[in-house]
C-alpha positions as CSV (number, residue, x, y, z in Angstrom):
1,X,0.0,0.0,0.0
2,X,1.1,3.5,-1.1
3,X,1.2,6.0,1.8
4,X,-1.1,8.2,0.3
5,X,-4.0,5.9,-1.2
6,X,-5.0,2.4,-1.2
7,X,-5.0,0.1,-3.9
8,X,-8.5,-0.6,-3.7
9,X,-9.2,3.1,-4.6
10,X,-10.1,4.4,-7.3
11,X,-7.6,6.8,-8.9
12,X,-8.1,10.3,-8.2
13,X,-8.7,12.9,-11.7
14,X,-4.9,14.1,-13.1
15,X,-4.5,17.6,-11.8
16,X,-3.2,20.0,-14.6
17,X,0.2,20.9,-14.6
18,X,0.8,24.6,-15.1
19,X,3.7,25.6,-17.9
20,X,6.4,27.3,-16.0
21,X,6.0,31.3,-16.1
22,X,8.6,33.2,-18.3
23,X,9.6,30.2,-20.1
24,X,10.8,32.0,-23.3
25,X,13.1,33.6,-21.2
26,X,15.3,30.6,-20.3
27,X,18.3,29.6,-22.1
28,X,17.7,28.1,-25.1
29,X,18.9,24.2,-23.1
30,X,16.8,24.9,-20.1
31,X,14.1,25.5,-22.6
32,X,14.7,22.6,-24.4
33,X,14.7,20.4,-21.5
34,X,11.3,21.0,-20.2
35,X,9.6,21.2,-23.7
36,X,11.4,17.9,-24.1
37,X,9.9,16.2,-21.0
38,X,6.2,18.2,-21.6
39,X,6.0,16.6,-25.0
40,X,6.9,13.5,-23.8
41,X,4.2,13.5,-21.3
42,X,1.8,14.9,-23.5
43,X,2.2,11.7,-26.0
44,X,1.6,9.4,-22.9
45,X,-1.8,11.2,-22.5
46,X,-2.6,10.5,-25.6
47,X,-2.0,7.3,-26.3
48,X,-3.7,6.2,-23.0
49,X,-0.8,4.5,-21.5
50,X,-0.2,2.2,-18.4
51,X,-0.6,4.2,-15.7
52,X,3.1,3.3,-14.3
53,X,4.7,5.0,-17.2
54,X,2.8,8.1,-17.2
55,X,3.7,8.0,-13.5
56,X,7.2,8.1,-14.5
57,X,6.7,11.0,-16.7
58,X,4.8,13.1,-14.3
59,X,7.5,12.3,-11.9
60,X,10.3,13.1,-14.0
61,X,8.9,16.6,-14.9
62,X,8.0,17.6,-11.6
63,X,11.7,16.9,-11.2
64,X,12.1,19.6,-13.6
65,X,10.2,22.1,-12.0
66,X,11.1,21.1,-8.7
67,X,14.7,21.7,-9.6
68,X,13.7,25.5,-11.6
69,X,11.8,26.2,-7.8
70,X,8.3,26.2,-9.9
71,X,6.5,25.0,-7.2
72,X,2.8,24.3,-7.8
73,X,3.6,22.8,-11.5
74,X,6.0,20.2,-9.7
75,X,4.0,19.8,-6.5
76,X,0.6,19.3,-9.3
77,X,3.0,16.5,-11.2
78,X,4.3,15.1,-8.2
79,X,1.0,14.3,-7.1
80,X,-0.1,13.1,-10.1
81,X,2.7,10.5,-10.1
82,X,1.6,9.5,-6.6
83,X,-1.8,8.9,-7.5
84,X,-1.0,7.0,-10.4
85,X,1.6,5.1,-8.7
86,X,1.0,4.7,-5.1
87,X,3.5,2.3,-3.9
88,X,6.2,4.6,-5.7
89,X,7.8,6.2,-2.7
90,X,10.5,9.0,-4.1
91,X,7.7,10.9,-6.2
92,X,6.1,11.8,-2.0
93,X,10.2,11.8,-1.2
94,X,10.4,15.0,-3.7
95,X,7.4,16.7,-2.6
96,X,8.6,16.8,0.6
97,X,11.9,18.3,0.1
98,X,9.8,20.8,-2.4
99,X,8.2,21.8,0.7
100,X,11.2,22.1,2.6
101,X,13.0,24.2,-0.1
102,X,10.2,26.7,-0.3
103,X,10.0,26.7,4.2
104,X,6.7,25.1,4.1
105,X,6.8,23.1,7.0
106,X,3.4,22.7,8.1
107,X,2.9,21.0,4.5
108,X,6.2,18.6,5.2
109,X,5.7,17.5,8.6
110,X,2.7,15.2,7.8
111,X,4.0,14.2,4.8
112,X,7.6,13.4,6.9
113,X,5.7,10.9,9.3
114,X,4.0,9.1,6.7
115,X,7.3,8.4,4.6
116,X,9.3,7.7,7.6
117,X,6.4,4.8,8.7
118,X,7.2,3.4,5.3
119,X,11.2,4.3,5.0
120,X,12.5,3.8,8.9
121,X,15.6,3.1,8.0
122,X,16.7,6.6,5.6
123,X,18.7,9.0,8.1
124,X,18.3,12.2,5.5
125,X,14.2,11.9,6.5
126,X,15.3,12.2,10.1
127,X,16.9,15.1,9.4
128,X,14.3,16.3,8.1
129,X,11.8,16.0,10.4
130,X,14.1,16.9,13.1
131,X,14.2,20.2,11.5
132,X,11.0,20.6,11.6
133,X,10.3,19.4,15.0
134,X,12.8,22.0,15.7
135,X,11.1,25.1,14.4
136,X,7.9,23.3,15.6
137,X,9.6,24.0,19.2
138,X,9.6,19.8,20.2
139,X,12.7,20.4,21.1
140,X,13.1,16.7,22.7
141,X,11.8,15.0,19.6
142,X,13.8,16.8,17.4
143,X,17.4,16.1,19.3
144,X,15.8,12.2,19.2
145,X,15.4,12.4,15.1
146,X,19.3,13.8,14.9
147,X,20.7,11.0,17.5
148,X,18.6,8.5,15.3
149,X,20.1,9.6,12.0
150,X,23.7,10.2,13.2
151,X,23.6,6.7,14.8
152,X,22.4,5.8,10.7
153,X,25.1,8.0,9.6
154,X,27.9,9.2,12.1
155,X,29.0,11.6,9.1
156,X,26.0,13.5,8.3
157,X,26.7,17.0,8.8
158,X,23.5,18.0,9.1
159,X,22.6,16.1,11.8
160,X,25.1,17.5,13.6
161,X,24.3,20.9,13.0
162,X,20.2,19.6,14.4
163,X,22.0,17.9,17.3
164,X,24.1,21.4,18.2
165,X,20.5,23.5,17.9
166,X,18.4,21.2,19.8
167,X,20.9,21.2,22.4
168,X,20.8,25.0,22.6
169,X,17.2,25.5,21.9
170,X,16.6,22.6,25.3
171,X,19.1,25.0,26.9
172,X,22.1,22.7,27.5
173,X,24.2,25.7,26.0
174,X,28.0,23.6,27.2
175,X,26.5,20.5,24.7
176,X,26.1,22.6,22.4
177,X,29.6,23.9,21.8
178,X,30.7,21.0,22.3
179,X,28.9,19.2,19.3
180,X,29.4,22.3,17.0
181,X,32.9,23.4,17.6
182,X,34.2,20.6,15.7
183,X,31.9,21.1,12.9
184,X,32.6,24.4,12.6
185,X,36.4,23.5,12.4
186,X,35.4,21.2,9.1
187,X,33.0,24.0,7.8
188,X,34.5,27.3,9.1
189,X,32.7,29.3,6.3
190,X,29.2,27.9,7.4
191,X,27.7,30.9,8.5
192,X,24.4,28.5,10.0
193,X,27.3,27.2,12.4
194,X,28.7,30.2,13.7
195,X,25.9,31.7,14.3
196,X,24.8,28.9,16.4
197,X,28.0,28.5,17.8
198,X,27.6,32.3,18.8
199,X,24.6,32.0,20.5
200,X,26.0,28.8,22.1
201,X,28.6,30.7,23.5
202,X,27.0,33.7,24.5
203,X,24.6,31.0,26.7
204,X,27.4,29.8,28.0
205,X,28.8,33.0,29.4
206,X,31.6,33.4,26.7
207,X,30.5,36.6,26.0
208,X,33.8,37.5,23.3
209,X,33.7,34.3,20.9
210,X,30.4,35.0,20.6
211,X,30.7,38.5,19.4
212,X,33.3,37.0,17.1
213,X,31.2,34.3,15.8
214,X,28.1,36.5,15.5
215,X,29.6,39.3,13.7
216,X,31.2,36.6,11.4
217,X,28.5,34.6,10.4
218,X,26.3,37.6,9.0
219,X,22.5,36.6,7.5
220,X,23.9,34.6,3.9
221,X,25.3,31.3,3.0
222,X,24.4,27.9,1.9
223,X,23.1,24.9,3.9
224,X,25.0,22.4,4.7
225,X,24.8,20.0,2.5
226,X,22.5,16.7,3.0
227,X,23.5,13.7,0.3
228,X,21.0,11.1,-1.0
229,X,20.8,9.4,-4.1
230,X,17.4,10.9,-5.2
231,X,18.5,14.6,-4.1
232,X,21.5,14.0,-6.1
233,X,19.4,12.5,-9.5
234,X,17.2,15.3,-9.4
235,X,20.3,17.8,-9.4
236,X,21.4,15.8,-11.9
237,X,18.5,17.8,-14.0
238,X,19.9,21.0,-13.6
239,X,20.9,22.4,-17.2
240,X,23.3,24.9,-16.1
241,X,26.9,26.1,-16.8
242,X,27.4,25.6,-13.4
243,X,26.0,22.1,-13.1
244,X,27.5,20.9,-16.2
245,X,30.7,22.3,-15.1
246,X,31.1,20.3,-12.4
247,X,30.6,17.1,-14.0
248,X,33.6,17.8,-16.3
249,X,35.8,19.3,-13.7
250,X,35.0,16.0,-11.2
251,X,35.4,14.0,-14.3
252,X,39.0,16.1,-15.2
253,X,40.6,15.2,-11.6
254,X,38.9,11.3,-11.5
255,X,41.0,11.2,-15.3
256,X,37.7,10.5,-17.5
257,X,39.0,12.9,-19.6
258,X,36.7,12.4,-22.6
259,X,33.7,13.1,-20.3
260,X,35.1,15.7,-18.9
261,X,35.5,17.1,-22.3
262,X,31.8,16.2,-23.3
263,X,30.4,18.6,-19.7
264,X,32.6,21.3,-20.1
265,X,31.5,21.8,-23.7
266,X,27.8,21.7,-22.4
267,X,29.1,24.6,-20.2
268,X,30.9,26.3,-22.2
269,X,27.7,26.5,-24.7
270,X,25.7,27.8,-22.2
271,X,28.1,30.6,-21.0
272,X,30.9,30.8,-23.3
273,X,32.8,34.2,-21.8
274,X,33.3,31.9,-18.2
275,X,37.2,31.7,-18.5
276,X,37.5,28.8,-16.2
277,X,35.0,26.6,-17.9
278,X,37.3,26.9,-20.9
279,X,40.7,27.2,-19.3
280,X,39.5,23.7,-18.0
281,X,38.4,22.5,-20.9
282,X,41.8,23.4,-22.7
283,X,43.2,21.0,-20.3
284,X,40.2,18.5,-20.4
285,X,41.4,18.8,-24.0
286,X,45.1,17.8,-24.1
287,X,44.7,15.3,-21.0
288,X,42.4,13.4,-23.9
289,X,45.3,13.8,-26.4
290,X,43.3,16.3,-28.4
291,X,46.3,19.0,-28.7
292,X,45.2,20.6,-31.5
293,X,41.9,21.1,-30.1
294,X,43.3,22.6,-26.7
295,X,45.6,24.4,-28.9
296,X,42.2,26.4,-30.5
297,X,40.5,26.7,-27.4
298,X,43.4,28.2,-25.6
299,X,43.8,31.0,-28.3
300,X,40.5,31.5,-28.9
301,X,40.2,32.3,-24.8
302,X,43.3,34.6,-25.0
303,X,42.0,36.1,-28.0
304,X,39.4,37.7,-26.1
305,X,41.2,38.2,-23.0
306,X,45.1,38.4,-23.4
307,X,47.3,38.1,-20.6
308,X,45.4,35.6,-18.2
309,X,48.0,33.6,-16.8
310,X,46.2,30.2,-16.6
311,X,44.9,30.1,-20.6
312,X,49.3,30.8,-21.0
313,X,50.4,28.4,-19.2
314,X,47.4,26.3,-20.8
315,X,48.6,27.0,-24.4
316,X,52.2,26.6,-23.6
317,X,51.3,23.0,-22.3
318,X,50.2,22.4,-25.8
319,X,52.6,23.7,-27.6
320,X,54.9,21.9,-25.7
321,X,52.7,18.5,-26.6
322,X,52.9,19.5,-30.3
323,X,56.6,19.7,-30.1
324,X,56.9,23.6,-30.9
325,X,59.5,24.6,-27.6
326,X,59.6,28.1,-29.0
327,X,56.2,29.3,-28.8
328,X,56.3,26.8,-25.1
329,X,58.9,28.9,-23.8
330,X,57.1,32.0,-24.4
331,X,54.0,31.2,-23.1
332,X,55.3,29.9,-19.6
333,X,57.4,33.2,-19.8
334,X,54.4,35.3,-20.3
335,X,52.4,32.8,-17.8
336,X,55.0,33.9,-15.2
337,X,55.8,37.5,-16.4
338,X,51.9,37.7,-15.4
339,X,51.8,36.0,-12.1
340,X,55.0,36.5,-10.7
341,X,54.2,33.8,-8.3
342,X,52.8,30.8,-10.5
343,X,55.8,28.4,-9.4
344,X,54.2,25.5,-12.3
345,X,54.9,28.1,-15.3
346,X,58.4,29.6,-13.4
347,X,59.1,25.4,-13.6
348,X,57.8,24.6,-16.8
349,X,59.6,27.5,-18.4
350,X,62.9,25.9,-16.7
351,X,62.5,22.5,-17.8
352,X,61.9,23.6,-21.4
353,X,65.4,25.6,-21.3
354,X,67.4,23.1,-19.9
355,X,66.4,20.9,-22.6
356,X,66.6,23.5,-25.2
357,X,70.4,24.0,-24.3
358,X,69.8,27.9,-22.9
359,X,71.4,26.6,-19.6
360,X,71.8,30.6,-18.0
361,X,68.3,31.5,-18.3
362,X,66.9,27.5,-17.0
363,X,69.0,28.7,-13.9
364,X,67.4,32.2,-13.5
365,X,64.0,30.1,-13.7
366,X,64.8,27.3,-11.2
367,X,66.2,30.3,-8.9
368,X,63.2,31.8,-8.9
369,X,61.3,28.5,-8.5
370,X,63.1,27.8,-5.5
371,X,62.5,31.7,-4.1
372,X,58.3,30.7,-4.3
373,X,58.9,27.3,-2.8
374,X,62.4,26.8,-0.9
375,X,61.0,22.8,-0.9
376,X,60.9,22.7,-4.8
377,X,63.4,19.3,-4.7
378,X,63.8,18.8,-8.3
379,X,64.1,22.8,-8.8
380,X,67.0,22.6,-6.1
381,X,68.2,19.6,-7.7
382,X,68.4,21.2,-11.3
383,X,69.9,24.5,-10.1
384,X,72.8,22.6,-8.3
385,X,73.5,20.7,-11.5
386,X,73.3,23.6,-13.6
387,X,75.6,25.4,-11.7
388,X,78.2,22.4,-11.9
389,X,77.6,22.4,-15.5
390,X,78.2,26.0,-15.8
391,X,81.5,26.0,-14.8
392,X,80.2,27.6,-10.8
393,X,81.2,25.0,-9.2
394,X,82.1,26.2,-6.0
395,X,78.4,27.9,-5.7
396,X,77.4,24.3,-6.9
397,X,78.6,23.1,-3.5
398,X,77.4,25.5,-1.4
399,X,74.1,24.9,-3.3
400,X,74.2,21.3,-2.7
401,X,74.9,21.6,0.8
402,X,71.8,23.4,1.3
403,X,69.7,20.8,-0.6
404,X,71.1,18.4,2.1
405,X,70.2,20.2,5.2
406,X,66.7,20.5,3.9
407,X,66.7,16.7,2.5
408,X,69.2,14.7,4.1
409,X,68.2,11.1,3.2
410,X,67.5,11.7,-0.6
411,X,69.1,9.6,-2.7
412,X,69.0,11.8,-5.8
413,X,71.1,13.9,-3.8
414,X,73.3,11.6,-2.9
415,X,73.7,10.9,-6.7
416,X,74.2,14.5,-7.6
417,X,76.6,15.0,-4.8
418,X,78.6,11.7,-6.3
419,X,78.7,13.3,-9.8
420,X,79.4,16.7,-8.3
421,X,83.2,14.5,-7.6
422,X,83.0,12.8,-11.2
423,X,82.5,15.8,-13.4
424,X,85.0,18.1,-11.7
425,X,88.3,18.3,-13.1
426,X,89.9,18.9,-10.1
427,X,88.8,16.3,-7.9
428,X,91.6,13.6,-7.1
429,X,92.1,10.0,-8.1
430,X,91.5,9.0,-4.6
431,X,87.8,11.1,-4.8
432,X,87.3,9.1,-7.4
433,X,87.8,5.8,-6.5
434,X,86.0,6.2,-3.5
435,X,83.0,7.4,-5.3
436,X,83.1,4.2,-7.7
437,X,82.9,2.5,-4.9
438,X,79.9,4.1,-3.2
439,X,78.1,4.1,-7.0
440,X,78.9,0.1,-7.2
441,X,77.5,-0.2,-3.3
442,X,74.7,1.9,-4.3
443,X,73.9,-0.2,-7.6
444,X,74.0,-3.5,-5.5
445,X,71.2,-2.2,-3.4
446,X,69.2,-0.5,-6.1
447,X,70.0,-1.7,-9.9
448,X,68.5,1.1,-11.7
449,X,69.3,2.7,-14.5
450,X,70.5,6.3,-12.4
451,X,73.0,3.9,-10.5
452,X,74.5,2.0,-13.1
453,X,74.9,5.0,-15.5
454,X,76.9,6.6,-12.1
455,X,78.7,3.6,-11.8
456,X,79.8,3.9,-15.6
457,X,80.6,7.8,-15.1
458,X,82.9,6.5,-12.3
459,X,84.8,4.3,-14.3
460,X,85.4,6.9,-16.9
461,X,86.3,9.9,-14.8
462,X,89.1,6.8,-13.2
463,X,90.2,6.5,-17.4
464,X,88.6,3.0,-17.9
465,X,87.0,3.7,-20.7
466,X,86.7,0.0,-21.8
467,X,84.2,-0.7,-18.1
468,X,82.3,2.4,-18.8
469,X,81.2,1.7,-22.1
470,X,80.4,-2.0,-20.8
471,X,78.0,-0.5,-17.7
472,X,76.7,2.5,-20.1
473,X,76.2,-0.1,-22.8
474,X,73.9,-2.2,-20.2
475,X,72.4,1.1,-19.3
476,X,71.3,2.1,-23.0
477,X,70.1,-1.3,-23.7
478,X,67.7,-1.4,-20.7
479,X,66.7,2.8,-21.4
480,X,66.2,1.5,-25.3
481,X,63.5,-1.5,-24.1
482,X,61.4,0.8,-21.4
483,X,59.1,3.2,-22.1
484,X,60.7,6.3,-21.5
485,X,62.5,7.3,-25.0
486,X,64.0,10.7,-23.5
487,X,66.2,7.6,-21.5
488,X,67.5,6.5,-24.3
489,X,68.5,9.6,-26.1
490,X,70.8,10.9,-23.2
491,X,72.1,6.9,-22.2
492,X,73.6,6.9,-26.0
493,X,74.9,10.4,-26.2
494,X,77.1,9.2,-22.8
495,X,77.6,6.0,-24.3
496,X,79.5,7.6,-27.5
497,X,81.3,9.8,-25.6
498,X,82.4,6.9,-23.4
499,X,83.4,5.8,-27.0
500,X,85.7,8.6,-28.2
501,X,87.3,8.6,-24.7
502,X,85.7,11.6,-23.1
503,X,84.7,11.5,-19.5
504,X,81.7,13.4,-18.1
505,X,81.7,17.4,-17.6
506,X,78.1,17.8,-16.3
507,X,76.4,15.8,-13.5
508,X,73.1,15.4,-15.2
509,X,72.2,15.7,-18.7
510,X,69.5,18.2,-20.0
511,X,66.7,15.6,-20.5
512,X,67.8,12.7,-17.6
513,X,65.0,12.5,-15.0
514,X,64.4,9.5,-12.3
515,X,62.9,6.7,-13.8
516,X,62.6,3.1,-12.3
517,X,64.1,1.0,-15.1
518,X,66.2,-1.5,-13.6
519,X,69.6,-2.9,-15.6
520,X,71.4,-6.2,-15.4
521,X,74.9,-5.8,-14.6
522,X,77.4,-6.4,-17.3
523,X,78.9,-9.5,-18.0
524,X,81.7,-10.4,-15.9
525,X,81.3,-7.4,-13.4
């Protein structure tokens, strides 16, 4: 048995369902949608169809106009869903919350009871109710309905928000800080909880953090929020930029990157001069390995509005992706030129010098990096080795003793400190013996490729040429068979130098980053 009607009754006449006011003044997709789910309900009412279907289509228009705040169209199809379907419990669900969204509480309470006699178990109708009990003054039954639904759901914020009222509103002013403190400290822009917290305090004699909290939480701000599946499909309704932004941007950072394009497209239809909506579609773009595509979006953004340094760094990401470092560099540049502090593009604009061989002005850009963030590792990493590479080799020390005070166990560091010894000219025999032996004791431990190609350096800066080619030969073979092809590029360049009989004068080459591909020692070593 439904909770409105019995089975046995006869159904009650379809009430009409009044067109929303003002509709041709909705965007064109918000439009759309309703005439889309009108016309569909209108071709159930003519072709005199089962009575659970056309409940379905009543339902899922009052969703529509519940969602649009059109209140008597979607309470008028809401209840013709119910009638027509009177075992179908979220079409009463809806109503309720229709109620609640428009304050009508004297219209929700009854309704409340019945669905909690038929749902017991659903914490978010607890809440409910509570709420209303609350402003119906039942003080007693309202703290009952939060315990209930917190003992349901320990994390429902709302119910702890009830729990911290009915406290206060029963006059147990101590409880009542005591539940909403906490919540505040997860919510502290909730202006519902510092107010309450305020008067909380101020009941409690804590006459100063109440001022505070009062003067803080002003008359604005959104509920806190209250998740259910139903709540969440009819939100799923909502044709808004907004709305359809968030899909794309939840999809972007879950890495469903062609869904994320699809939303953000939606968006950007609906508002098309929002620049985050596009910025994140740019990247929604390339993530989905559509550079070119990215590529247009990003200059069509900063066609319109040059100079913002997100859509930069955007477009030099895809330049960068189609292989054009020139126009890379120059984005990043003009990223950071922009925002002074935007470490990714001071970083990115490095990265792409040092590969590009314009070593002086990589420097100048991992300084800077390292200025925003003095915990940038591989920034501090970089501008050691550059300095070393540079010929600075004394600040390259002083550099690198800094990067170990600040990271004393790395083993990068460790590395770069061993190479620091192979690649200078004046370091002694006996430096560099002991450092061979450290880079074979390091590759016995760990045989990856960063180890064996220090082991090789070793030999080379010692004048065996003939064990270093053997160790970097192992070393290109393993960087030639993973998947990292930059590996391979800078283990043959060492390799042929190895070759002509030229030990190493830089500590790290432009391209070499960590990578976990392990080698096999050579034979006989």
């Amino acid at each position: 048995m439904g909770i409105l009607s019995s089975c046995s009754e006869p159904p009650a006449p379809l009430r009409p369902v009044p067109a929303p006011t003002a509709l041709d003044t909705l965007d064109p997709p918000v439009r759309g949608a309703y005439l889309q789910r009108r016309s569909h309900l209108d071709r159930l009412l003519a072709a005199e169809t089962e009575p659970a279907e056309l409940a379905q289509a009543f339902g899922e228009l009052g969703m529509w106009l519940h969602v649009y705040r059109y209140r008597n169209a979607a309470e008028a199809a809401y209840r013709n869903a119910e009638d027509l379907a009177p075992d179908e419990l979220r079409w009463p669900f809806y109503r309720a919350h229709l109620y609640l969204l428009e304050g009508d509480q004297a219209a929700a309470g009854p309704l409340l009871e019945q669905l909690l006699e038929e749902m017991p178990e659903d914490p978010v109708l607890r809440v409910w109710l509570g709420e209303v009990r609350l402003g119906q003054g039942r003080h007693a039954e309202a703290a009952k309905l939060f315990r209930t639904a917190l003992e349901m759901a320990p994390d429902t914020t709302r119910a702890r928000l009830g729990a911290g009222k009915a406290a206060l509103a029963s006059g147990d002013a101590q409880r009542a800080v005591d539940i909403l403190q906490p919540l505040l400290e997860a919510f502290p822009e909730a202006s519902e909880i510092q107010h309450s917290l305020g008067l909380a305090y101020r009941n409690a004699g804590d006459l100063d953090r109440a001022r505070q909290l009062l003067a803080e939480a002003g008359g604005g701000g959104e509920p806190l929020p209250l998740s259910h599946p139903l709540l969440e499909e009819m939100q799923a309704l909502r044709v808004s930029a907004e709305t359809y932004a968030a899909r794309g941007n939840q999809a972007l950072a879950e890495g469903r990157f062609p869904e994320a394009v699809e939303w953000l497209r939606r968006a950007a239809a609906i508002d098309p001069g929002d620049r985050d909506i596009r910025i994140n579609l740019g990247q929604a773009l390339l993530r989905a390995g559509r550079v070119d595509d990215g590529l247009t979006e990003y200059d069509a953004l900063l066609q319109r509005e040059p100079g913002i340094p997100l859509a930069l760094f955007g477009r030099g990401l895809a330049h960068s992706l189609a292989g054009d470092n020139a126009a890379a560099i120059a984005d990043f540049r003009a990223a950071a030129e922009a925002d002074p502090r935007y470490l990714e593009a001071r970083l990115n604009l490095a990265q792409l010098l040092r590969t590009e061989g314009r070593l002086e002005e990589a420097l100048e850009s991992y300084q800077a990096a390292i200025e925003l963030d003095s915990t940038q590792r591989p920034a501090r990493l970089w501008r050691t080795a550059l300095l070393a590479q540079l010929g600075r080799r004394d600040e390259a020390r002083r550099a690198l003793a800094d990067d170990l005070r600040l990271f004393p166990d790395d083993p990068e560091l460790a590395t770069l400190e061993s190479r620091l010894i192979l690649s200078n000219p004046r370091s002694t025999p006996a430096q560099r013996q002991q450092t061979l032996e450290g880079a074979l004791a390091g590759y016995r431990a760990q045989p990856l490729l960063v180890r064996a190609e220090t082991v090789a350096m070793a030999y080379a800066a010692l004048g065996d040429f003939e064990s270093a080619i053997q160790w970097q030969t192992a070393a290109a073979e393993a960087a030639a068979a993973s998947p990292f092809p930059d590996a391979a590029v800078w283990t043959r360049e060492r390799l042929e130098r190895y070759r002509r009989q030229q030990p190493l004068e830089a500590p790290r080459h432009p391209r070499e980053r960590p990578t976990n591909i392990g080698v096999r020692p050579p034979a006989g070593s």
